[in-house]
Phi, psi and omega in degrees: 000230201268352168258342172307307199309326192299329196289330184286298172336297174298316179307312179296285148011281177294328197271333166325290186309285210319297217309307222270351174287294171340287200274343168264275229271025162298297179312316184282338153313320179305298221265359141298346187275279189320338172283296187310327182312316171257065201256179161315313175306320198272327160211138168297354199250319174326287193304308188333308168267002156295279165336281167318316171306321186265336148326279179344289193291357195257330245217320222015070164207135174257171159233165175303306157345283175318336204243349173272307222287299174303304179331285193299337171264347156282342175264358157253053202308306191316284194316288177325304188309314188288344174292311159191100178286017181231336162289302177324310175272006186285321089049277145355279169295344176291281187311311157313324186279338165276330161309335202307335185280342219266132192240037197253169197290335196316318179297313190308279202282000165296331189258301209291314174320295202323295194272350132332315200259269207314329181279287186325295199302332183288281176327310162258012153093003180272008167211145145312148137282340194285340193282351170278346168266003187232023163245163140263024164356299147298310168323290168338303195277307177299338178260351145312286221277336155332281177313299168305342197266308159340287235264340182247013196246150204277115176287171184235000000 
């Protein structure tokens, strides 16, 4: 009856929470793998822009640093990308998101890199999923495609 289901419920219970224990901390292995992927060695500027980034999206403050530290990891994109492809695009959104007034073809080819790169970064094994939770990348990007939606969709 109703307590045999209850006894049956928990065991399955329990083995569910094991299963689902199981499977965060693969991920958080992973994606310690992925944190180190996006280290110092490769730039100096990496922890740097994670960190400032994720201030923006939570905090909105930037500092003048912060807006050189991309810059400068966008002028190595090419070099960067098989290294840590989720710093580039995050770097990518930053820089679209100071574009957002800008109605010039520049914005244009800003989006097209973004998902050149992001299609590239996929296609070769060169991004995680897990490296979009420990960037804020998607954050970025949904507050773009807002922020674009504000400013360029036609009121009625």
């Amino acid at each position: 009856g109703l307590v045999g289901f209850r006894m049956v419920w928990h065991r399955g219970r329990r083995r569910r929470l094991a299963a689902m224990l199981r499977v965060v901390l693969a991920l958080a292995a992973r994606a310690v793998g992925c944190a180190a992927r996006c280290d110092e060695s490769h730039s100096p500027d990496l922890p740097g822009l994670r960190e400032s980034a994720w201030e923006w999206y939570n905090h909105g403050r930037m500092s003048d640093e912060d807006t050189k530290r991309w810059a400068r990891i966008l002028s190595s994109t090419f070099a960067l990308v098989p290294k840590c492809a989720a710093a580039v695009l995050q770097a990518l959104v930053l820089k679209m998101e100071e574009m957002v007034f800008d109605t010039s073809e520049e914005k244009t080819k800003g989006v097209h890199l973004y998902v050149k790169m992001l299609h590239s970064a996929i296609v070769r094994g060169y991004l995680e999923p897990e490296e979009l939770v420990l960037w804020p990348v998607t954050k970025g990007w949904e507050r773009l495609d807002v922020l674009n939606k504000k400013l360029w969709t036609p009121r009625s």
